[in-house]
Every structure is written in structure tokens, then in C-alpha cells.
C-alpha positions, -999 to +999 in steps of 0.1 A: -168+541-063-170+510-042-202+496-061-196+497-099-215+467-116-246+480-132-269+459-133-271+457-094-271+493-089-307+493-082-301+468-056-274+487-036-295+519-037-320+502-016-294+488+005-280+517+010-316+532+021-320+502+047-281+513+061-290+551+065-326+531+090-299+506+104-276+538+116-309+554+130-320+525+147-288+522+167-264+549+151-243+514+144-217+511+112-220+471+117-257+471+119-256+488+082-233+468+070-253+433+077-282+445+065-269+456+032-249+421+030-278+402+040-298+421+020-275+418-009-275+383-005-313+375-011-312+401-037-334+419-018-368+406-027-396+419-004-402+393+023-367+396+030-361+431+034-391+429+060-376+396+079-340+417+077-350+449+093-371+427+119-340+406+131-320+442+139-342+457+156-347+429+179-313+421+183-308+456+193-328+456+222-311+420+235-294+421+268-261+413+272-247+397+311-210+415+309-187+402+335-162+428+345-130+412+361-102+423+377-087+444+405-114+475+411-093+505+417-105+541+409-092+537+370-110+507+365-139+516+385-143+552+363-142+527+329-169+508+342-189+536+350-189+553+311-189+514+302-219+511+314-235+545+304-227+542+269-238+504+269-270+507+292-296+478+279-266+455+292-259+439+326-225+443+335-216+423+371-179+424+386-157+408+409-121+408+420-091+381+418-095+357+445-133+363+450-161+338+435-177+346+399-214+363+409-227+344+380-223+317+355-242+328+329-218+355+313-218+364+278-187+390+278-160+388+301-143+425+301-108+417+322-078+435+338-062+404+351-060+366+348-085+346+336-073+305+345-090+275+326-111+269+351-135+297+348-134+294+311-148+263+318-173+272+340-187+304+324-210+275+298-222+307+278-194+324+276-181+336+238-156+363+243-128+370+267-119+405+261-088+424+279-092+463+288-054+465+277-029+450+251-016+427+272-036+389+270-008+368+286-033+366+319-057+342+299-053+303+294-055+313+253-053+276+248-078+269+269-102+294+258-100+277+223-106+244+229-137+253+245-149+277+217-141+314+231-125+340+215-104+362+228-092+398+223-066+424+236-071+460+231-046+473+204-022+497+218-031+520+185-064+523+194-072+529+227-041+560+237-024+533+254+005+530+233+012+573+234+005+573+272+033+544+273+056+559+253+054+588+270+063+573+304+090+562+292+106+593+280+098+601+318+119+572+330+142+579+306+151+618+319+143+605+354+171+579+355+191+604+335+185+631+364+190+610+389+154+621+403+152+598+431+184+614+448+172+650+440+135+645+454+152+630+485+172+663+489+144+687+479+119+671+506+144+674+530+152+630+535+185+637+524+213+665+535+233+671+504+230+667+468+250+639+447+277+658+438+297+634+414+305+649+379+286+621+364+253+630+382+233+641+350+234+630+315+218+644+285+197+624+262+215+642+229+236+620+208+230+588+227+217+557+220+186+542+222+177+509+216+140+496+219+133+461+219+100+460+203+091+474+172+056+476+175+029+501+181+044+512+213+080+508+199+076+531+166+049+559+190+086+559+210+108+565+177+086+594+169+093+610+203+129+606+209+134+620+173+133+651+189+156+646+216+183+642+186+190+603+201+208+578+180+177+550+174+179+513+172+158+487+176+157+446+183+123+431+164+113+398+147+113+417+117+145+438+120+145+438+079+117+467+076+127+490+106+110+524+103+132+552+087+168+567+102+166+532+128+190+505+124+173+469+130+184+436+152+170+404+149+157+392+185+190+366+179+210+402+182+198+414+214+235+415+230+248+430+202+223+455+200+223+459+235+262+464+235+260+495+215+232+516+236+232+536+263+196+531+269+179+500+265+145+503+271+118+474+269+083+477+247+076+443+241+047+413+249+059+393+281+059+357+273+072+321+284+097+323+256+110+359+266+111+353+305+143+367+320+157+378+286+178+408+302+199+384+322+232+392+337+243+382+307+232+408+286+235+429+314+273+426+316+280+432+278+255+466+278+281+496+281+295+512+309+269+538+327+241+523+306+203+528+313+177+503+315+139+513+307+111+487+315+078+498+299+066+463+294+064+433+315+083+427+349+088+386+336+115+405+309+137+407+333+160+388+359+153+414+391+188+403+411+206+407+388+196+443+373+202+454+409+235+439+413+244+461+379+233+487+393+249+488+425+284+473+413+285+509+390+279+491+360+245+503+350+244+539+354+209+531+363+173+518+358+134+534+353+109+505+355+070+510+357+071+469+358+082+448+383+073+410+388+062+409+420+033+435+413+014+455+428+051+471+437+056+470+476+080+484+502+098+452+503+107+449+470+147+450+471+144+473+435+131+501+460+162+503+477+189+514+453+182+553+448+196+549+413+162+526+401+135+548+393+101+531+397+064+537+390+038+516+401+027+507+367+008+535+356+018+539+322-010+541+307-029+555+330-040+586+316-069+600+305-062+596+264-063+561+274-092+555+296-114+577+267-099+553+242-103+521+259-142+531+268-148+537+229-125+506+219-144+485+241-181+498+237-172+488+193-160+454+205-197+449+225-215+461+193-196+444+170-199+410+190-235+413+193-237+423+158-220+390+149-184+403+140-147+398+147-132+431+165-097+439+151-082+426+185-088+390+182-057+369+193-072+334+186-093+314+161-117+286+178-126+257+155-158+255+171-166+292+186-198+291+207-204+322+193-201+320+155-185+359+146-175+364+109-143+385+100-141+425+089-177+439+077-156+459+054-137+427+044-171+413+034-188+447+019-158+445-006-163+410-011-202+420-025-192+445-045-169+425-066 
């Protein structure tokens, strides 16, 4: 049992009462858990426990001005519509890249795209940036700090992100391997014969896959490509514990690894270090007919020169739901080499995702205005405007000790 000492067990009964009205009051695991460490901590005597319930019940009828930020299309649009039905006592206000902030007085600033230094600085009562998606390298992190804001991403492992991801790629994967482009062209009728070379198709069975990022959306990829009986490797920053029947690179590795597979396919954070780290370097050494998969970030890899593999017969071909230049136009060279297979960065666009992230994010709000870390914080200001302490359970534990 979690509570064991004794001579408090009288005490944690009665916290445990004033949990079970915390979780009525607002049906809220964080709620309980304050209370009973609050509680805990004043050992309960009378006045308290009145002064205690008091504070929760007001905070939970406080108000919350949510700034929602970022590109409105119907995905984000629906999030924001079962944001705000499951979070209905607070104000949520958005806007678009490019236009003007509709106020200045946010508490919570929910965003898809980049948030610059600027409107950190501006936003005087701001306390959390929080992304809708894993991906944080839009916001001035530093910047957020130093003026006391946290910020958070949404874990791929908990919001259906990282299976909707992985699943794409398998897509890409069998779409590059098909040669989809060609055969859509001929099935609709743009093109007058099919490609009739005897290296057209390729199976996925008995190749090798190497993913560069061993993380959540690295290992949800393993599990899937198991089944299509691929040889798997991977590149990591921890290539000495890579999961079971997968051979491990350091990131100091990556032609070597990338030598050896006949698909490489991209899962990892895009970052200043990483910029351009398929090259045509790496490109040259990667095997004959080799695939490249792009599930990640467009800044991973140097555009003119994936092309040039591609049409030189080098690379047997490409699947990329990334680009740099995004949203993905018409004009983007990529587009015009049959071989590239690309989606318009939808990945995780699905519906296990979108009911994930509106959960994910509606915890992060309570939890926030309960006066906790979420599990998705990147940063850790020295002087937070908003003071939030770590895991409840962390703490809980730490009482029952």
C-alpha cells in the first residue's frame, strides 16, 4: 500500500475523504492530489481543512484567456472546437501567422506554429507556451526562459501522434516501393503506358531499414515493420540500448548506417545542429536503388541534392510528408520527379490523434491551473511567472515516505 506509517493513518483517511470531494468538485486527479498534500502538510487540523477545500473550489471556477495560434485549417479549427467544449469556463481567442495578437493579456498560448521573442515579450501575463504537436522548434525556447515561461510539446506517446506517424510512413515506404506516383498517373488516364522496367516494384521483405531516431515514433515504427519481415537498424544518441532484434548507430555512424540500408527513413527533432544532415554526402554512400523516407522535418535534408539522387538513378527513390519550403506548392522542384512521393504533411492527421491531442491538452490546462508541471515540459525558468511544482505523484510519494 502506498500509505504504510501508522501513526498517520488517521490522517490519510481523511485526506483521502477530501480527494473523493476534490474529484466531485471537478472530476480532477490533480485537484485530489493537492488537497491531500496540502492537507498532509498542516496535518490536517480543522481551520485548514476548511481554508483548503475553500481555495479549490474557487480556483475552479477561475477563467483562463487561452490564446490559440497558428494556421486555422479544418484540423485545427475541429481541436478548438472540442477544446473549448471540454474547457468551457475558459476564454480561448485565436489568430493566424502574420496577423496582430487580439490581446495581450494571455494566460495560455496553445500553438501550431512559431512563436518569436517578441510576443513572448509582449504577452506580460503569459506562463505557458504549449505546442498542439511534438515539435517545439517554432518557439524562441531561450527566450521564453529568460522571461519566466514554460514551455511544453505534446509527447508523441500520448496524443496518437506518434502511431498516425509511423503509420505514414509505412505508406511512403510501399508508395516509393510501388512507384505509386507513376501508376496513379496511368490509372487516371495523365499517362499512356505503365513503367515497364523490371525494377518497377520492390518488396519490403528482407530489406533494410534504418531509422534515424529511436524515439517514440522510431520504436511505434520497429513494431510495425516487424511484420513486414525487414532487416531493422537504427541511428540514436543512445545506440547502446536499441530495442530487441535492432542493431544501433551512434549519430557519429550515420554514413555507415546509412551505407547498409535500403531504406533510410527520418523520425527525428529538426534542429540547428541537425540542418541538412542527409547531404549529398550521405546521399552518395547510401546503396544503389535506395529509398529515402522523411517523416520528420523538411530542415533534415539538403532538397537539391536528394533530387539530383534521384534523378541520376541513384536513389531508387523518395516518400517525404516534409519539405522545407512548406505548405508544399506546385513549384516546388521535389514535385517534379515522378519517383518522389509527397504528402502535404499530414502525418498525423488522423483522428487517433486529434482525440489524443484534445485529451493531452485539456490535462495540461488543468494541471497548469492546478499549479503543476505537465509531462511535456521542454524548459526550466529560474524565475517562472507562474510558479508550477513537478509530478503530483512525485510529491504524493514523497508524503508517504
Amino acid at each position: 500500500m502506498l500509505f504504510r506509517a501508522p501513526q498517520r493513518g488517521l490522517t490519510f483517511v481523511a485526506a483521502g475523504m477530501l480527494s473523493l470531494l476534490a474529484l466531485a468538485v471537478r472530476n480532477s486527479w490533480a485537484i485530489a492530489v493537492d488537497v491531500v498534500s496540502t492537507l498532509v502538510g498542516n496535518k490536517i487540523r480543522s481551520s485548514n481543512t476548511t481554508k483548503v477545500i475553500r481555495r479549490h473550489l474557487h480556483r475552479s471556477e477561475v477563467v483562463m484567456k487561452i490564446g490559440y495560434f497558428g494556421n486555422q485549417n479544418s484540423f485545427a479549427l475541429e481541436m478548438l472546437r472540442r477544446l473549448q467544449l471540454e474547457n468551457s469556463r475558459d476564454e480561448f481567442l485565436t489568430w493566424q501567422p502574420g496577423d496582430k495578437a487580439p490581446s495581450r493579456e494571455f494566460e495560455v498560448i496553445i500553438a501550431f506554429g512559431k512563436v518569436d521573442s517578441k510576443e513572448i515579450e509582449a504577452q506580460t501575463k503569459l506562463g505557458l507556451i504549449q505546442m498542439a504537436s511534438a515539435g517545439y522548434e517554432g518557439v524562441d525556447v531561450e527566450a521564453a526562459t529568460k522571461f519566466g515561461v514554460w514551455v511544453g510539446s505534446a509527447p508523441t506517446t500520448k496524443t496518437g501522434n506518434g502511431e498516425s506517424v509511423a503509420e505514414l510512413a509505412v505508406l511512403l515506404m510501399l508508395a516509393a516501393s510501388r512507384r505509386l506516383n507513376e501508376e496513379l498517373a496511368f490509372t487516371h488516364g495523365s499517362a499512356q503506358s505503365r513503367p515497364e522496367k523490371w525494377e518497377a516494384n520492390r518488396g519490403l521483405f528482407g530489406k533494410t531499414a534504418c531509422i534515424v531516431g529511436l524515439g517514440g515514433i522510431g520504436d511505434l515504427l520497429i513494431e510495425r515493420l516487424r511484420g513486414f519481415g525487414m532487416i531493422l537498424t537504427g541511428v540514436d544518441n543512445h545506440p547502446e540500448h536499441p530495442p530487441n532484434g535492432v542493431r544501433g548507430y551512434g549519430h557519429d555512424e550515420l554514413k555507415v548506417a546509412a551505407a547498409q540500408a535500403d531504406y533510410l527513413i527520418l523520425a527525428i527533432p529538426g534542429t540547428k545542429e541537425n540542418e541538412n544532415m542527409i547531404d549529398a554526402t550521405v546521399l552518395a554512400g547510401m546503396k544503389m536503388n535506395a529509398v529515402l523516407i522523411n517523416v520528420a522535418r523538411g530542415s533534415l535534408v539538403d532538397e537539391p541534392a536528394l533530387l539530383a539522387a534521384v534523378k541520376s538513378g541513384h536513389l531508387y527513390g523518395a516518400g517525404l510528408d516534409v519539405v522545407k519550403d512548406e505548405p508544399v506548392n506546385q513549384g516546388n522542384p521535389l514535385l517534379t520527379e515522378s519517383r518522389i512521393f509527397v504528402t502535404p504533411h499530414i502525418a498525423g492527421s488522423t483522428d487517433l490523434m486529434l482525440d489524443g491531442t484534445v485529451k493531452y491538452l485539456g490535462k495540461v490546462l488543468t494541471k497548469y491551473q492546478d499549479g503543476w508541471q505537465s509531462e511535456g515540459i521542454v524548459n526550466e525558468p529560474r524565475k517562472p511567472r507562474v510558479p508550477l511544482r513537478e509530478s503530483p505523484i512525485r510529491e504524493l510519494l514523497e508524503i508517504s515516505k
